[in-house]
DRENPA-3360 file (N, C-alpha, C; in nm, 2 decimals, always signed):
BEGIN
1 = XXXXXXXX = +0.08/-0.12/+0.00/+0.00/+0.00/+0.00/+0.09/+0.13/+0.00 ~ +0.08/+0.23/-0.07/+0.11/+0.35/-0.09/+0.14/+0.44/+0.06 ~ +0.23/+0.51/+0.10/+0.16/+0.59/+0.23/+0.13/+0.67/+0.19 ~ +0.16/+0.76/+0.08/+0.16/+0.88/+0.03/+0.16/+0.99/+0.18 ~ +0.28/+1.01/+0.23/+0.36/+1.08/+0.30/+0.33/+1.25/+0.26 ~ +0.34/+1.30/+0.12/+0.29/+1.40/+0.08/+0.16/+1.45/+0.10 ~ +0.02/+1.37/+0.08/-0.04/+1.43/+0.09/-0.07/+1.42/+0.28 ~ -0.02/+1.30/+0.32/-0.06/+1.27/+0.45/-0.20/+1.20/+0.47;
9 = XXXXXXXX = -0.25/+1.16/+0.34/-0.38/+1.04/+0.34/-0.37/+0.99/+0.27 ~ -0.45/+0.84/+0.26/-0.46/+0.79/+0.10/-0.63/+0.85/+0.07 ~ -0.56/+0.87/-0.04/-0.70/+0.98/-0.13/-0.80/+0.81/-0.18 ~ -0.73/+0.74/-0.25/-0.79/+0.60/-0.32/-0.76/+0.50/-0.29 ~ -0.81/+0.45/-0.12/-0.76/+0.31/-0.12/-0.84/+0.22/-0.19 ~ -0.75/+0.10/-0.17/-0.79/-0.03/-0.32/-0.68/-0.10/-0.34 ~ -0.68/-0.21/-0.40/-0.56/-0.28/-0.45/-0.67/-0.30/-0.59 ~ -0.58/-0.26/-0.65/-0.64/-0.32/-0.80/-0.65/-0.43/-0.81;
17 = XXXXXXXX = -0.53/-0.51/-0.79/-0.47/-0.64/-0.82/-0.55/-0.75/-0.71 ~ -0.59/-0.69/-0.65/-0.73/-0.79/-0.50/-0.84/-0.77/-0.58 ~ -0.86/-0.68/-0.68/-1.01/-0.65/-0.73/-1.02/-0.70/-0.88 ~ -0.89/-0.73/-0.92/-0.87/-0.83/-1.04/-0.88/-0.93/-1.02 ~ -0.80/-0.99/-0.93/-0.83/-1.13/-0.88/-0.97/-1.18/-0.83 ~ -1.02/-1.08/-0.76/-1.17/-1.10/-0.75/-1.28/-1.12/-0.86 ~ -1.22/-1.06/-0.96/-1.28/-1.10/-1.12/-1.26/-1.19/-1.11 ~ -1.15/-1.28/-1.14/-1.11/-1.36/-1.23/-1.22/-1.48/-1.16;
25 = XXXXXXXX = -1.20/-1.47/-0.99/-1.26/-1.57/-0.92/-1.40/-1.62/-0.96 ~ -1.49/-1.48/-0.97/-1.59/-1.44/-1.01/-1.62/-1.52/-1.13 ~ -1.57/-1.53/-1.22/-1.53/-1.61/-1.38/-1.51/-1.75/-1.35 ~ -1.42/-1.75/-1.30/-1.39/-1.94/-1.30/-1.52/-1.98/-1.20 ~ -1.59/-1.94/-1.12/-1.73/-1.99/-1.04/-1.77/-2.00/-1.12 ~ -1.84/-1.90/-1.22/-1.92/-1.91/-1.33/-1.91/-2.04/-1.44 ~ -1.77/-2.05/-1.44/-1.73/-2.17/-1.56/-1.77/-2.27/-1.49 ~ -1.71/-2.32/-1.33/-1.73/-2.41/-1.26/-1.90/-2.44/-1.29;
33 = XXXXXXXX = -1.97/-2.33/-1.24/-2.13/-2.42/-1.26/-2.17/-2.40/-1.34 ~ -2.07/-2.43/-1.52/-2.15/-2.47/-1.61/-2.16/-2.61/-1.61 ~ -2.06/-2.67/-1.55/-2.05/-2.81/-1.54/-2.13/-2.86/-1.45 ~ -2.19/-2.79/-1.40/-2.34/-2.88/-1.29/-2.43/-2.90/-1.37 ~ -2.45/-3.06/-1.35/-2.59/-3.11/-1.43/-2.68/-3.11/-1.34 ~ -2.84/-3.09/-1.36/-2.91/-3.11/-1.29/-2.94/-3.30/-1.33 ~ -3.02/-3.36/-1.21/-3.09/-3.46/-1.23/-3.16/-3.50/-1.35 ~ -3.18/-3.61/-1.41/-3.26/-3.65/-1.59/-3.36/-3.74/-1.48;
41 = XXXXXXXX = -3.50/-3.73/-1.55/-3.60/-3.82/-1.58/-3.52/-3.93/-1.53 ~ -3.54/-4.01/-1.41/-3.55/-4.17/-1.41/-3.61/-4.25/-1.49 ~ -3.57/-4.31/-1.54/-3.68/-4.40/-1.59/-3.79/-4.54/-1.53 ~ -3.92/-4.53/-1.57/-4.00/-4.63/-1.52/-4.01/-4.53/-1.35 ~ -4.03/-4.41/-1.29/-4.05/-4.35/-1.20/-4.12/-4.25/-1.23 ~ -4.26/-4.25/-1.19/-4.39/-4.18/-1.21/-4.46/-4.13/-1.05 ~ -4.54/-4.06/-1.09/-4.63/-4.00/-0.95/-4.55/-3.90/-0.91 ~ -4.62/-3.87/-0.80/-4.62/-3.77/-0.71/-4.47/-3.72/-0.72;
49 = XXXXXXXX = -4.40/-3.82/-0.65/-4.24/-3.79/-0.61/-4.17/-3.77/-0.73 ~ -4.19/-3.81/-0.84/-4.10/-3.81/-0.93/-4.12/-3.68/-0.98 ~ -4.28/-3.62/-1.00/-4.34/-3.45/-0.98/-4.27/-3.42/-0.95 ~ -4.25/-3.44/-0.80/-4.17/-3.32/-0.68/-4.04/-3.34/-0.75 ~ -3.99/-3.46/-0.77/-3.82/-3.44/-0.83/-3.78/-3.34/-0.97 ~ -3.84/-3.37/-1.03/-3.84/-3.25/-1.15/-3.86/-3.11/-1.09 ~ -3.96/-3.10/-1.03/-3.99/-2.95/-1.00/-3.90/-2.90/-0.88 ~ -3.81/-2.99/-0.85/-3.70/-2.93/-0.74/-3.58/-2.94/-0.82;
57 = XXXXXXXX = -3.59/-3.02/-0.91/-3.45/-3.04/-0.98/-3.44/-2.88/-1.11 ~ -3.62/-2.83/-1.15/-3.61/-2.71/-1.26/-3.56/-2.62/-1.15 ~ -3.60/-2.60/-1.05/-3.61/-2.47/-0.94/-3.43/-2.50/-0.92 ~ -3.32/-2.60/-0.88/-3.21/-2.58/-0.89/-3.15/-2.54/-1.01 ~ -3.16/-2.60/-1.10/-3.13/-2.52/-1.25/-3.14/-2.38/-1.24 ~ -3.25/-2.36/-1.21/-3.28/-2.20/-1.25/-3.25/-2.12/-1.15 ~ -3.22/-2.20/-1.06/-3.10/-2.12/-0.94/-2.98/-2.12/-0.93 ~ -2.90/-2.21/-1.01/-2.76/-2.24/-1.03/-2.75/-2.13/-1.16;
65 = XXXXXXXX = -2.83/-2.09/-1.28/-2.82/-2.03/-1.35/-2.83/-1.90/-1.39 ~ -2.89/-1.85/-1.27/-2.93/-1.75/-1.19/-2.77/-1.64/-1.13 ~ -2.75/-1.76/-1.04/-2.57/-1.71/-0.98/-2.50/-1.76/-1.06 ~ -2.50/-1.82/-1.17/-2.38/-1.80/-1.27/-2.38/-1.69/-1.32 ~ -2.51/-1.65/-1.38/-2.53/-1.52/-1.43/-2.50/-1.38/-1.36 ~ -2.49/-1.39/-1.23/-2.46/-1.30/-1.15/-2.32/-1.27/-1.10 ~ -2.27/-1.39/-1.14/-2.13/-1.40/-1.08/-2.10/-1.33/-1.23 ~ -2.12/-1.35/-1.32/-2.06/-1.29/-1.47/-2.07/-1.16/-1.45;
73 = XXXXXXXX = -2.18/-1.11/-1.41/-2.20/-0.99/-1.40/-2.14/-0.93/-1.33 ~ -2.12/-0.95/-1.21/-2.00/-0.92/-1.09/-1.87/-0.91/-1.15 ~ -1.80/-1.04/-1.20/-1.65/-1.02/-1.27/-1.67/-0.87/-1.34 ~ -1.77/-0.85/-1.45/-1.79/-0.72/-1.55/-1.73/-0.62/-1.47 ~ -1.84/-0.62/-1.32/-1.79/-0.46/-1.29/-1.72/-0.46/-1.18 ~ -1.61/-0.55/-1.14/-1.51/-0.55/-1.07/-1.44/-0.51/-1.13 ~ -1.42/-0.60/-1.30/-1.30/-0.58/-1.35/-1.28/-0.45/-1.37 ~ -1.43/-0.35/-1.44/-1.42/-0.20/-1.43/-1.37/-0.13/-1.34;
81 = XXXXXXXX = -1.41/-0.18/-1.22/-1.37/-0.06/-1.09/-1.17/-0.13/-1.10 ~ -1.13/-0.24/-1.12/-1.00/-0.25/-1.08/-0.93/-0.14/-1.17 ~ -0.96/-0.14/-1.33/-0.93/-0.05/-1.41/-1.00/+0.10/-1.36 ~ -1.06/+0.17/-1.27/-1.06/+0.25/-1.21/-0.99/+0.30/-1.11 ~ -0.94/+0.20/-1.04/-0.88/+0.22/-0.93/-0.70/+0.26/-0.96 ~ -0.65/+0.16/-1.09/-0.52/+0.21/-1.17/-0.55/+0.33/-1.21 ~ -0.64/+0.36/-1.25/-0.61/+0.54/-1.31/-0.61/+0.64/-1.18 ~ -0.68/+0.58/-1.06/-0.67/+0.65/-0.95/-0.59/+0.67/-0.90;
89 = XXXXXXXX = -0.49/+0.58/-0.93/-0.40/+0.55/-0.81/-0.29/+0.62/-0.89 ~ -0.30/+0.63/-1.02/-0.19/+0.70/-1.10/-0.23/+0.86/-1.07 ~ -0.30/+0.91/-1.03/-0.33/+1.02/-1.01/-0.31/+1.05/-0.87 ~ -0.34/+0.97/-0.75/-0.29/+1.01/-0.64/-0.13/+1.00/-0.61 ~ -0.08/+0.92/-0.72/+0.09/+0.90/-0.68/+0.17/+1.07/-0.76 ~ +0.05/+1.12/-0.88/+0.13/+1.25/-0.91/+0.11/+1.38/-0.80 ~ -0.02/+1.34/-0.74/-0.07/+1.46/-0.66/+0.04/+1.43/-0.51 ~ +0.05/+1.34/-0.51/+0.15/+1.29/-0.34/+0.30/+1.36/-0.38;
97 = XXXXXXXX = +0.36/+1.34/-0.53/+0.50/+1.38/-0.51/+0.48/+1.55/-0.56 ~ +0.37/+1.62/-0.55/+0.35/+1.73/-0.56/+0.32/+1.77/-0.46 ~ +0.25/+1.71/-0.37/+0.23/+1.78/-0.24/+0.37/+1.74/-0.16 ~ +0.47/+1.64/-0.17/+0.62/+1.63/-0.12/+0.65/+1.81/-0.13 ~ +0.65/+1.81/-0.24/+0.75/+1.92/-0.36/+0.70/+2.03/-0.29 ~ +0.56/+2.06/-0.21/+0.50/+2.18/-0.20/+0.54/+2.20/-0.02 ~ +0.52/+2.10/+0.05/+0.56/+2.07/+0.16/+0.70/+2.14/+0.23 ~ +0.80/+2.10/+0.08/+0.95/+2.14/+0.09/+0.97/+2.28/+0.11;
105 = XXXXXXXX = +0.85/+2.38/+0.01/+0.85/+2.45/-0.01/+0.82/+2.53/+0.09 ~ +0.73/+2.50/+0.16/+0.65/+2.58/+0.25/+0.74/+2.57/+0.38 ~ +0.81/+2.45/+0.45/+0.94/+2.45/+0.50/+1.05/+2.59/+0.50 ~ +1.09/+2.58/+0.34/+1.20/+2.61/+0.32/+1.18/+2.80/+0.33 ~ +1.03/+2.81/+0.32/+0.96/+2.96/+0.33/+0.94/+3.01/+0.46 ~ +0.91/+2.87/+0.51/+0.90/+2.90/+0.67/+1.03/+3.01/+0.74 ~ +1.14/+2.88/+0.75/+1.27/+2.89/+0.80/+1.31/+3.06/+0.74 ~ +1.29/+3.11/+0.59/+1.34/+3.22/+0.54/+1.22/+3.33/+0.63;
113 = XXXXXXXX = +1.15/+3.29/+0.64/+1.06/+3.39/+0.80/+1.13/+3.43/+0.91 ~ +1.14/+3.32/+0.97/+1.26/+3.30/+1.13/+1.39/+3.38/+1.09 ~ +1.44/+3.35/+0.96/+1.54/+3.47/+0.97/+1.53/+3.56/+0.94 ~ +1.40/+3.59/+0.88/+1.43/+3.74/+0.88/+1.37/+3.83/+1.01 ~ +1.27/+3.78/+1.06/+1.23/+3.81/+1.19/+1.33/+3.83/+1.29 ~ +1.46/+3.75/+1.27/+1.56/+3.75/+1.40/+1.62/+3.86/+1.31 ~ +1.68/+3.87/+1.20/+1.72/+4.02/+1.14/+1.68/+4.10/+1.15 ~ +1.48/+4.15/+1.17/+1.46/+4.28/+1.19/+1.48/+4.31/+1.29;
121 = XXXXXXXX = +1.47/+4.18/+1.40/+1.50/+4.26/+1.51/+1.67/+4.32/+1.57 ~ +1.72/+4.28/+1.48/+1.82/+4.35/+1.51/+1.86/+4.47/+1.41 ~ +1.83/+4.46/+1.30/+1.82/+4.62/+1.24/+1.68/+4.58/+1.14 ~ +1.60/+4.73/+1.20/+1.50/+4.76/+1.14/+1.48/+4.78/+1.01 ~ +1.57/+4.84/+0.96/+1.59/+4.86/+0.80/+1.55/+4.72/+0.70 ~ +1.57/+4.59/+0.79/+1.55/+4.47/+0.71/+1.41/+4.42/+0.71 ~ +1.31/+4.53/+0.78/+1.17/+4.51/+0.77/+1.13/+4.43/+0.64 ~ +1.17/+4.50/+0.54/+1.11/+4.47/+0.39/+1.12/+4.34/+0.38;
129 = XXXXXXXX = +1.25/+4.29/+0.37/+1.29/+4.15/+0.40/+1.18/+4.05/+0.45 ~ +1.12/+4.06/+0.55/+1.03/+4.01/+0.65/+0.92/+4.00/+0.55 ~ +0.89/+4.12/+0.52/+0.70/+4.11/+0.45/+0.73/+4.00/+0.32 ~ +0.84/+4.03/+0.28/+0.85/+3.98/+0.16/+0.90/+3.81/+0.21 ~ +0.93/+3.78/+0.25/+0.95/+3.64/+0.33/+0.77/+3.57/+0.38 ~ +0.75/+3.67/+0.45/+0.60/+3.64/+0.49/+0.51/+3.60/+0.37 ~ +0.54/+3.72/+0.28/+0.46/+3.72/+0.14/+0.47/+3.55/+0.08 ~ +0.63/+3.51/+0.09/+0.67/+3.40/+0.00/+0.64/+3.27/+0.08;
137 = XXXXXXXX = +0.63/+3.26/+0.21/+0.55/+3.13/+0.27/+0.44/+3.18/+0.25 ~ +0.32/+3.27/+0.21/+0.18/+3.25/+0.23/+0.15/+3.19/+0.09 ~ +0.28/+3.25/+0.02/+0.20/+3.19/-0.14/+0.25/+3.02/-0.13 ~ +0.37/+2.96/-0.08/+0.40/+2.85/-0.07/+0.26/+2.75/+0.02 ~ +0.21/+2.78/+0.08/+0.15/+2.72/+0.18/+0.02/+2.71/+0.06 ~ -0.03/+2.83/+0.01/-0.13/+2.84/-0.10/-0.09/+2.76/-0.20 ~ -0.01/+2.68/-0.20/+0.02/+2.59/-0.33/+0.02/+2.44/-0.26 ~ +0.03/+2.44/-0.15/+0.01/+2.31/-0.07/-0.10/+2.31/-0.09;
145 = XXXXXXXX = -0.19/+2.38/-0.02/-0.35/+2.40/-0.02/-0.45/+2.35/-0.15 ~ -0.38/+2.40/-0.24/-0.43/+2.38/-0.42/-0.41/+2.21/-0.42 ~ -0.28/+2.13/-0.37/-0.31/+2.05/-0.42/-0.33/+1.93/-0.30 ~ -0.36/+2.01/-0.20/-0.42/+1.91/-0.10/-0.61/+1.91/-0.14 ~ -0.66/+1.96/-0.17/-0.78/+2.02/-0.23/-0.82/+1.93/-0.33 ~ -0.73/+1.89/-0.43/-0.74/+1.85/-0.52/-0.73/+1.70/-0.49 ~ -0.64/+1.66/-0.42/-0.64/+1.51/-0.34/-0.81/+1.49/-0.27 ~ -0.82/+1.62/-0.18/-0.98/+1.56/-0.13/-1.05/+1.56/-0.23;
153 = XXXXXXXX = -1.08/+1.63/-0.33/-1.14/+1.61/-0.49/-1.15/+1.47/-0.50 ~ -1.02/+1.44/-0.52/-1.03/+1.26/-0.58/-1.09/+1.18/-0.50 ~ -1.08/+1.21/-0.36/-1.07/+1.15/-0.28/-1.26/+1.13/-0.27 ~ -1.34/+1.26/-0.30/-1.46/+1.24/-0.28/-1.49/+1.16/-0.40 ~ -1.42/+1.18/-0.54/-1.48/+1.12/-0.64/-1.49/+0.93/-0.63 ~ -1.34/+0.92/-0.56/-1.31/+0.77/-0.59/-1.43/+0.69/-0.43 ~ -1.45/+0.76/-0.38/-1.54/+0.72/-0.28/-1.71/+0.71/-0.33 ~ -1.74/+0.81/-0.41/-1.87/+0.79/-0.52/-1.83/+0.72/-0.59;
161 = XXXXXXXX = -1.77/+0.68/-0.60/-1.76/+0.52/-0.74/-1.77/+0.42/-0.68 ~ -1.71/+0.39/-0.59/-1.68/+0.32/-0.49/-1.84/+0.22/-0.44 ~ -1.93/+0.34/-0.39/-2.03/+0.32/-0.38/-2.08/+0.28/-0.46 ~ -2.07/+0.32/-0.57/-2.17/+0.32/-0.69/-2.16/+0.17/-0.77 ~ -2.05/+0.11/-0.75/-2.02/+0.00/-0.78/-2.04/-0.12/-0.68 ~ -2.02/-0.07/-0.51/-2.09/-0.15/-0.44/-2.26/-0.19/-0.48 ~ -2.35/-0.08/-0.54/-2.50/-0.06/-0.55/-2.54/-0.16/-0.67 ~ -2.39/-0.15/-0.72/-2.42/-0.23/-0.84/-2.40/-0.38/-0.86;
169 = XXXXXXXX = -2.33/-0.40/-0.78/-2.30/-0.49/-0.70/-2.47/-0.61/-0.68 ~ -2.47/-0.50/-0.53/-2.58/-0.48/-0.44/-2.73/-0.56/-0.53 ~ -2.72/-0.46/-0.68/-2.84/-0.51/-0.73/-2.87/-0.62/-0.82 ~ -2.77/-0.71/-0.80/-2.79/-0.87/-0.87/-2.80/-0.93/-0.80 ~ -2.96/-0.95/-0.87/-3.01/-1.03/-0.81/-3.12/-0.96/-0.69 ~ -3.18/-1.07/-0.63/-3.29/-0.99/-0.52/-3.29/-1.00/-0.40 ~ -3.19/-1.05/-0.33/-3.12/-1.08/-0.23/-3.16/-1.23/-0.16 ~ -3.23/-1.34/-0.25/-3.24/-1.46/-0.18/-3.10/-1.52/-0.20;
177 = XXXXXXXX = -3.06/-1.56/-0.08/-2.90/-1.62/-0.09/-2.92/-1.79/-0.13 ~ -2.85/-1.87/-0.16/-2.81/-1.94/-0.22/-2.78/-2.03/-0.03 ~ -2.85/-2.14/+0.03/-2.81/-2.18/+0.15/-2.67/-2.23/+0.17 ~ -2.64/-2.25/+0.25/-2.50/-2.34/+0.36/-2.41/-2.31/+0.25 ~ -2.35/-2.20/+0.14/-2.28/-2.16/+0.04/-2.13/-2.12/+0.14 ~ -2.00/-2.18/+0.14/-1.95/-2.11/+0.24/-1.82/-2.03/+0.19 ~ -1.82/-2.02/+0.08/-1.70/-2.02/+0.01/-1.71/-1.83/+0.00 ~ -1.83/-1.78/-0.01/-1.82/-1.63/-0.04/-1.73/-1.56/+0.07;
185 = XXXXXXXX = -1.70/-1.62/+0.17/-1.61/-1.49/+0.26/-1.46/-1.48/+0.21 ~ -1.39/-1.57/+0.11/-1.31/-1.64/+0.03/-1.29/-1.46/-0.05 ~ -1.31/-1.48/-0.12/-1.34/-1.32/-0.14/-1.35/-1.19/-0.13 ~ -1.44/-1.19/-0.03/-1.54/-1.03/+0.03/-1.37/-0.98/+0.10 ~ -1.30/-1.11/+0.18/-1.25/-1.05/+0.29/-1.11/-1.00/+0.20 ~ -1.09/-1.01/+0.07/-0.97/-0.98/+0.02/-1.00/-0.83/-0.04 ~ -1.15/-0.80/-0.02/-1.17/-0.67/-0.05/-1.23/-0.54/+0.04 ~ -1.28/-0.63/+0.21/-1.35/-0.54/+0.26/-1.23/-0.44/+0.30;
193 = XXXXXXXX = -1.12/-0.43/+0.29/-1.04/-0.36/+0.35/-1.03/-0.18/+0.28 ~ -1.07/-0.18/+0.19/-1.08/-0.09/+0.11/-1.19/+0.01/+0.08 ~ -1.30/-0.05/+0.09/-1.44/+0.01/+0.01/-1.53/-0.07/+0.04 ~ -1.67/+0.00/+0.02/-1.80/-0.08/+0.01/-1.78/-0.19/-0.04 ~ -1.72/-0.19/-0.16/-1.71/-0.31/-0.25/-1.74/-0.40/-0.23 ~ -1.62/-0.45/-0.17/-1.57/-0.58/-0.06/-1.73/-0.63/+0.05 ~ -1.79/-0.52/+0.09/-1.89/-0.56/+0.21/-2.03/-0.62/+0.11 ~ -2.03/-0.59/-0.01/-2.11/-0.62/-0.12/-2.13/-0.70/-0.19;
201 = XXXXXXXX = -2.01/-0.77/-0.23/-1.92/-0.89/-0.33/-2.00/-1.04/-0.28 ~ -1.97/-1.06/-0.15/-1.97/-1.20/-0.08/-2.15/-1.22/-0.07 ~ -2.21/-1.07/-0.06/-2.37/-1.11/-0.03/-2.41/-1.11/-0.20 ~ -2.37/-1.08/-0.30/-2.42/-1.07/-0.42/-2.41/-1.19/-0.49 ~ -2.29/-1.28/-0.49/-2.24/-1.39/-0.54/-2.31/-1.52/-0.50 ~ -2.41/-1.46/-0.39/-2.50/-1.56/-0.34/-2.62/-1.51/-0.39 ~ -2.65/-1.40/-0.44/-2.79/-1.37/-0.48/-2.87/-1.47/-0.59 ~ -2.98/-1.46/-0.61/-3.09/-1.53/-0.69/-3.20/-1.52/-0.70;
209 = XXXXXXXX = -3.25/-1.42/-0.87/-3.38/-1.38/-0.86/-3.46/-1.49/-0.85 ~ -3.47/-1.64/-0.79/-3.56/-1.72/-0.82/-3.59/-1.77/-0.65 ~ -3.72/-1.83/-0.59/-3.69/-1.91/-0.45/-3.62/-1.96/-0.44 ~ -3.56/-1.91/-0.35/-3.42/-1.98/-0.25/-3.47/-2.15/-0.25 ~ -3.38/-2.27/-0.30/-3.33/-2.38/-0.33/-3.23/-2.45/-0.28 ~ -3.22/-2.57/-0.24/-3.16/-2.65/-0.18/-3.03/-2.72/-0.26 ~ -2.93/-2.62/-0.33/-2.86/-2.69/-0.46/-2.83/-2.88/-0.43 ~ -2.81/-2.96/-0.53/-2.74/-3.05/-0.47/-2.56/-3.04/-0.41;
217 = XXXXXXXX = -2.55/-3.12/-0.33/-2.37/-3.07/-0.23/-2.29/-3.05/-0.35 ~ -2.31/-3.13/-0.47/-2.19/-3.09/-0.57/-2.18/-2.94/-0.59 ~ -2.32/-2.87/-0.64/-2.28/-2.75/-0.69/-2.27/-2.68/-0.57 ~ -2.27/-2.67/-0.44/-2.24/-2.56/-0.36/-2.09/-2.61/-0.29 ~ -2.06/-2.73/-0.34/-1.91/-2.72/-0.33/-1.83/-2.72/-0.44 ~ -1.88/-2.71/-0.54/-1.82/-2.68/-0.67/-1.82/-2.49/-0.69 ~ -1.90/-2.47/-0.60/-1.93/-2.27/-0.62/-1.87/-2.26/-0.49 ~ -1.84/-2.35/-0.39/-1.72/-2.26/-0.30/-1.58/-2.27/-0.33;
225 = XXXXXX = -1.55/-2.42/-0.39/-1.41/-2.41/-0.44/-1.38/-2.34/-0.51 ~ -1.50/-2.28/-0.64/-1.45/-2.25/-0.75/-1.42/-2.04/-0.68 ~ -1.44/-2.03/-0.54/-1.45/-1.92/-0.53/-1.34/-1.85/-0.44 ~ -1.30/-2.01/-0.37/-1.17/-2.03/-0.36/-1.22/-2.02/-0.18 ~ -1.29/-2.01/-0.14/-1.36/-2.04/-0.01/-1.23/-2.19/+0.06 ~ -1.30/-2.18/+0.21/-1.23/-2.27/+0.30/-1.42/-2.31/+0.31;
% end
């Protein structure tokens, strides 16, 4: 992580490369449950139960294909915000060695203060000296200011995205989770460190606009391995 020492915050936290990886994760779950079959027609097994088996075996289908589709859609705009967060971060590392640069300045404006202040006081004539010293730390410190300003700028922008991408997150799906799923914290926890994001990821990946479904053990251990879950 960055300290950025210059500005004295981080304007964009994030790892890109935690929010790529989180694509990618996102992607291979998806592949993983294309290879879930549901149940086929038994044969010579009729009535009631065999009813109930199909109509529990369409409802896992259409739940397994539900969070594949969501997981796809997740990778999409992770991968976006990661490619967001590189342009961000290239922008807070120019404003950090500018606000170094301004810092030095306002120092080095300082110190030319103290001496002239200890000079006036010993001959008045070096008054001028002083204003004009004064003059040249106020504009120095006014250039720190500019681009400390401009860091909270980013700083509010990349925090609206941030959100905006948790919401988006947030809205796949309708929040019926996917049961005994355990593999989503596999994930979330490589991102909550940063942003909404992260607190959004692990509950989305389980979403499904259809009644919540009992998958069979394969696919909900095939969607936590594939998600990299313990």
């Amino acid at each position: 992580m960055a300290e950025f020492r210059g500005l004295g915050f981080d304007p964009v936290p994030g790892s890109p490369d935690a929010v790529a990886e989180a694509a990618r994760r996102c992607t291979a779950a998806a592949a993983g449950l294309e290879e879930i079959r549901s149940p086929g027609p038994i044969p010579e097994w009729a009535g009631r139960s065999a009813q109930a088996l199909a109509e529990h075996a369409e409802r896992a289908a259409a739940a397994l294909a539900a969070t594949r589709d969501a997981l796809r859609a997740a990778a999409g705009v992770l991968e976006d915000w990661a490619g967001a967060l590189v342009a961000n971060h290239r922008r807070a590392d120019d404003l950090d060695r500018r606000a170094s640069v301004a810092r030095q300045a306002v120092t080095a404006a300082h110190d030319d203060v103290e001496q002239a202040e200890t000079e006036a006081q010993f001959s008045p004539v070096t008054q001028p000296n002083l204003t004009e010293a004064r003059a040249r730390l106020a504009a120095r410190q006014d250039d720190l200011d500019r681009v400390l300003t401009e860091a909270r700028d980013l700083e509010r922008a990349h925090n609206t995205e941030a959100t905006r991408v948790a919401e988006r997150l947030s809205a796949l799906g309708d929040g019926a989770p996917l049961p005994a799923a355990p593999g989503f914290s596999g994930v979330a926890t490589q991102l909550e460190t940063f942003s909404a994001v992260g607190r959004e990821l692990g509950v989305t990946v389980a979403k499904t606009p259809v009644v919540p479904v009992t998958p069979p053990p394969g696919a909900v251990g095939a969607f936590a391995t594939a998600l990299g879950g313990r």
